[in-house]
Short mmCIF file of the C-alpha atoms (twelve columns), coordinates in Angstrom:
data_MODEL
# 
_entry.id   MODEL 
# 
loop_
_atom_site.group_PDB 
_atom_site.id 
_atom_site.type_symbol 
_atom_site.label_atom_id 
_atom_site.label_alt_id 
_atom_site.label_comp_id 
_atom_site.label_asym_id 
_atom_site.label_seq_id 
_atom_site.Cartn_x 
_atom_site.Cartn_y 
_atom_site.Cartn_z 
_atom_site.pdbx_PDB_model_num 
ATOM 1  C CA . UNK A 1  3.827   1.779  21.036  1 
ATOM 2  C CA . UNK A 2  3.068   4.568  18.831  1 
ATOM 3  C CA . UNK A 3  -0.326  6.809  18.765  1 
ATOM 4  C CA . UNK A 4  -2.986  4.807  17.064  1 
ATOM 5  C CA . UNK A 5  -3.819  8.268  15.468  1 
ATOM 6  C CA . UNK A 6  -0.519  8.327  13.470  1 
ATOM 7  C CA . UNK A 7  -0.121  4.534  12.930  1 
ATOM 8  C CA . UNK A 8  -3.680  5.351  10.803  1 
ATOM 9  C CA . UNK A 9  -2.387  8.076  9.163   1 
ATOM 10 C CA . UNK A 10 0.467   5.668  7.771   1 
ATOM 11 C CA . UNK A 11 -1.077  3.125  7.081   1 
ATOM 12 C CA . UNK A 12 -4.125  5.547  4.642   1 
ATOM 13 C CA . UNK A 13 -0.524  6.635  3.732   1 
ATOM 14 C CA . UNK A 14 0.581   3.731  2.709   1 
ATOM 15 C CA . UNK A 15 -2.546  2.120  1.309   1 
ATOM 16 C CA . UNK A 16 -3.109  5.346  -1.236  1 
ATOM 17 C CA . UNK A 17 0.696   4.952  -2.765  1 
ATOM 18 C CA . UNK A 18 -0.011  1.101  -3.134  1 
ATOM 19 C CA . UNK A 19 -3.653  1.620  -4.804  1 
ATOM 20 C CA . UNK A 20 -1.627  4.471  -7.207  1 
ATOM 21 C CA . UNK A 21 1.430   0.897  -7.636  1 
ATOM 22 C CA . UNK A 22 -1.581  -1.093 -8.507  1 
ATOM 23 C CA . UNK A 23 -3.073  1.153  -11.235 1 
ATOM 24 C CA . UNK A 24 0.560   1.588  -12.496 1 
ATOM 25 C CA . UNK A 25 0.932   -1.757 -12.695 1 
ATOM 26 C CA . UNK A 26 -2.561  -2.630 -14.368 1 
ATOM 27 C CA . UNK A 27 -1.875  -0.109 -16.658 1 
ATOM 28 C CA . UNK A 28 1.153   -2.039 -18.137 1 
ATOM 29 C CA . UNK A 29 -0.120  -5.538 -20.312 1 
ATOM 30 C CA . UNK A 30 -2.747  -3.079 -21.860 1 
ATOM 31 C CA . UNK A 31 -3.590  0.443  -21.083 1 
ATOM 32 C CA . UNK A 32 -6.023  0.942  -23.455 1 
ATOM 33 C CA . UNK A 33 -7.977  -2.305 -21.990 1 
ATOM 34 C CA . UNK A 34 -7.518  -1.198 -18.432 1 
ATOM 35 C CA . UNK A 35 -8.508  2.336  -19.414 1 
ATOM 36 C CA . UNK A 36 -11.626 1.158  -20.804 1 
ATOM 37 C CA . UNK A 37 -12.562 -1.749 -17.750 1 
ATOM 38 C CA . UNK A 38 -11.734 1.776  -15.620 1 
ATOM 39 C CA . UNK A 39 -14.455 4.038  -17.609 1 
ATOM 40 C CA . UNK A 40 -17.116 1.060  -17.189 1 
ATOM 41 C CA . UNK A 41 -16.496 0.938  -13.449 1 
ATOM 42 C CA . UNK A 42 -14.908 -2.901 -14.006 1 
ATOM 43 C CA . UNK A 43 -11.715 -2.758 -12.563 1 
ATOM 44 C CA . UNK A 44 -12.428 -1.040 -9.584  1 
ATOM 45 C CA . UNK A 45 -12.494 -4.215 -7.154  1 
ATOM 46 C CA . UNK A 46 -8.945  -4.476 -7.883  1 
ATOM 47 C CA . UNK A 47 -7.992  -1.269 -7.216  1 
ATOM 48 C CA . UNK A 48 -9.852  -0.891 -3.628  1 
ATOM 49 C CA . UNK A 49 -8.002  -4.425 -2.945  1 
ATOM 50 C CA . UNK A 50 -4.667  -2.602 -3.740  1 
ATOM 51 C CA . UNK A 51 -5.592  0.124  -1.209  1 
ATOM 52 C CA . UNK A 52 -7.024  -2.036 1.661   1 
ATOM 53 C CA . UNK A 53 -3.829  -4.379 1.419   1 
ATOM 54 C CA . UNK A 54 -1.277  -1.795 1.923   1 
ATOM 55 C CA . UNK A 55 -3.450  -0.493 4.907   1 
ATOM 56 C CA . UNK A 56 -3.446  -4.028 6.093   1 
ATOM 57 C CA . UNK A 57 -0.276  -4.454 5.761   1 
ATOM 58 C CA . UNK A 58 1.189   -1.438 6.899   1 
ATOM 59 C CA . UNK A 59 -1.025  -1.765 10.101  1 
ATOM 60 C CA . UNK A 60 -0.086  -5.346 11.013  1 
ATOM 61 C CA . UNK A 61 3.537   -4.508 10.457  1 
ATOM 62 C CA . UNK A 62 3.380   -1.560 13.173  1 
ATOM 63 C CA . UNK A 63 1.524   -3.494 15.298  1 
ATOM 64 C CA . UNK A 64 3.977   -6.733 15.062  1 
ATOM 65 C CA . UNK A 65 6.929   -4.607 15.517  1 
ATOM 66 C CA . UNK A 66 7.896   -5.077 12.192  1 
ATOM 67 C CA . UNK A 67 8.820   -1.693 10.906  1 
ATOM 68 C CA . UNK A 68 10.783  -1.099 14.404  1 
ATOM 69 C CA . UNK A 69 12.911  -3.976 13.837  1 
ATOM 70 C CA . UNK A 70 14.055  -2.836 9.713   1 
ATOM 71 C CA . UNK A 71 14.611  0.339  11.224  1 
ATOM 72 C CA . UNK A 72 16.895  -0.785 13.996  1 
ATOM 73 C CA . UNK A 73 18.801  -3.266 11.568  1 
ATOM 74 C CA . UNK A 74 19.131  -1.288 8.472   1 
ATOM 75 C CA . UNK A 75 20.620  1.468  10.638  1 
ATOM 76 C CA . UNK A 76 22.844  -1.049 11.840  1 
ATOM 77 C CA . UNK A 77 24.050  -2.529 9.011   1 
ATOM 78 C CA . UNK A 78 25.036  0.347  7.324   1 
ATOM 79 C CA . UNK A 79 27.378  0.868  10.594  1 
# 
């Protein structure tokens, strides 16, 4: 298994490009409304969601193995 130290620093990794997905993505069906929810502090509980899932995820999927086994069969099955 990998350090725990660098598994974290994936996974903050990780959980700061999904919370930046997530305010992409909110931005979309309105930006001015999100932009204004964002200035009154009401659309932060989404946001920190965003970040803790992908640091979730990430984490689980290191510690299942996951991310070991794409690696092994993408490299494979461009072979």
């Amino acid at each position: 298994m990998r350090p725990v130290k660098d598994i974290i620093i994936e996974s903050l990794v990780v959980g700061v490009a999904t919370l930046g997905l997530g305010f992409i993505i909110m931005l979309f069906p309105s930006p001015s409304k999100f932009m204004q929810q964002f200035r009154e502090g009401r659309a932060e509980a989404p946001l920190v969601g965003c970040f803790f899932l992908g640091v979730i995820f990430h984490s689980l999927a290191e510690v299942t193995h996951i991310n070991e086994w794409y690696v092994k069969t993408r490299a494979n099955a461009w072979t």
